[in-house]
C-alpha positions in Angstrom: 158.1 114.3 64.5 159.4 112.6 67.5 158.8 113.7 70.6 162.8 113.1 71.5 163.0 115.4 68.0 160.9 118.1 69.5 162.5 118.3 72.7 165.7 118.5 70.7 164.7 121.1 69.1 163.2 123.5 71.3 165.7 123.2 73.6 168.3 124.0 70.9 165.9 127.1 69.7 165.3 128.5 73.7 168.4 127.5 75.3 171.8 127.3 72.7 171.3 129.7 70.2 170.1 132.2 72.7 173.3 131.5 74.4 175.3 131.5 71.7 174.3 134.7 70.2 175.0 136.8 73.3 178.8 134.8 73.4 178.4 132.3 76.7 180.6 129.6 76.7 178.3 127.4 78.7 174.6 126.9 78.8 172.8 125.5 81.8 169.3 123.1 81.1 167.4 122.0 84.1 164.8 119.4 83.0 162.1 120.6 84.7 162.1 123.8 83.2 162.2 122.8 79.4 159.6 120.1 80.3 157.4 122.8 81.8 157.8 124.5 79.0 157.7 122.7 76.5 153.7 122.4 78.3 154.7 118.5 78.3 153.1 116.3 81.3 154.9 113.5 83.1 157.5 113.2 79.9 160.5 113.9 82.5 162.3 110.7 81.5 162.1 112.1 78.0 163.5 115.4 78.3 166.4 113.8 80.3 166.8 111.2 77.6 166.9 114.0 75.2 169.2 116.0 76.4 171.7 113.6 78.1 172.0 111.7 74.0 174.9 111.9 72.0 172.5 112.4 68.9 171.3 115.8 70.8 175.3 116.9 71.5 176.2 116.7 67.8 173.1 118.4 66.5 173.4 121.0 69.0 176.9 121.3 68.5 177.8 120.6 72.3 179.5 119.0 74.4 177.8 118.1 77.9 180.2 118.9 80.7 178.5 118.1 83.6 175.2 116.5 84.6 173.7 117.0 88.7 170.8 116.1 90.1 168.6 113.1 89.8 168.7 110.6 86.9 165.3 111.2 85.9 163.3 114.3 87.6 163.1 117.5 87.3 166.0 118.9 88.9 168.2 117.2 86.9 170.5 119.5 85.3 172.8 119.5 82.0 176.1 121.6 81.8 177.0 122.1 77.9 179.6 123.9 76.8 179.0 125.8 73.4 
């Protein structure tokens, strides 16, 4: 598996089902935190690549709203709504 596959899916396993089973309309990722996480080193430009795809948006079923912080780093955080 990929590791743009893996991200994709643990985020979608820790951060949008949760969510979606307790009825938010909005989930907030900060990159930093899955990356940490996910026990990943240095693979920030991966988790933001992840998140911030198309391809993650349609399998998650998603649509990002809003993205802060820096391109790349760790506090770069991703607005979906569910």
């Amino acid at each position: 598996m990929k590791q743009a596959d893996r991200i994709r899916r643990f985020a979608i396993a820790t951060y949008i089902e949760p969510a979606r089973t307790k009825g938010d309309k909005t989930v907030q990722i900060r990159a930093g935190d899955l990356h940490d996480r996910l026990g990943l080193h240095d693979r920030l430009p991966a988790v933001c690549g992840a998140l911030g795809a198309l391809k993650f948006q349609t399998k998650a079923g998603v649509s990002l709203m809003e993205r802060s912080g820096p391109h790349q780093g760790r506090n770069a955080v991703f607005v979906f709504e569910l």
